[in-house]
Phi, psi and omega in degrees: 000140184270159201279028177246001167111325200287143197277132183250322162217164150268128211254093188262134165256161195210138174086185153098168164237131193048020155129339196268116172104017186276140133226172194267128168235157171253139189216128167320152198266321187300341183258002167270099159287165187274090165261182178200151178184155172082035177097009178087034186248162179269132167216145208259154198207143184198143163287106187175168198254150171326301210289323181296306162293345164301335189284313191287154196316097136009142168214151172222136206287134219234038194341325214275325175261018173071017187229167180250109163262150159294132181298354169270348193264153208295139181275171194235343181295144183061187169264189185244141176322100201280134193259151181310145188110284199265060182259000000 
C-alpha cells in the first residue's frame, strides 16, 4: 500500500503443496480482475501462467516494520541469535 492509501499489489501465495514450499509473490492490483460465474459467485482473476508466478521475485512479511521485503533481504524480526560465550 502506498503511503496515500492506494493499493498498489497483491500479495499471492504460489507454488508449494498445502503451504509447504508456497511462497509469497506481488502482482500489480491493476492486473487483477472481479469475474463471476456459477451462481453469481465471485473470483478474482488475472492473466499469467503457474511458470510465471512461480518464477517471480518471493516476499516475505516483516513483522517488526510492518511491511512485505523481498525474501533475500536479511529480516529485522526477533533478536540475533546469542553464541556461547558471548553473553
Amino acid at each position: 500500500m502506498e503511503p496515500n492509501g492506494k493499493i498498489d499489489a497483491l500479495i499471492v501465495g504460489v507454488g508449494g503443496f498445502l503451504g509447504a514450499g508456497e511462497k509469497d509473490v506481488a502482482v500489480p492490483f491493476n492486473a487483477v480482475q472481479v469475474k463471476s460465474k456459477d451462481n453469481n459467485k465471485w473470483y478474482l482473476v488475472m492473466n499469467s501462467t503457474k511458470d510465471a508466478l512461480k518464477s517471480a521475485k518471493g516476499f516475505k512479511y516483516d513483522r517488526t516494520n510492518m511491511t512485505w521485503i523481498p525474501e533475500d533481504a536479511a529480516a529485522t524480526t526477533g533478536t540475533p541469535a546469542q553464541r556461547p560465550g558471548n553473553r
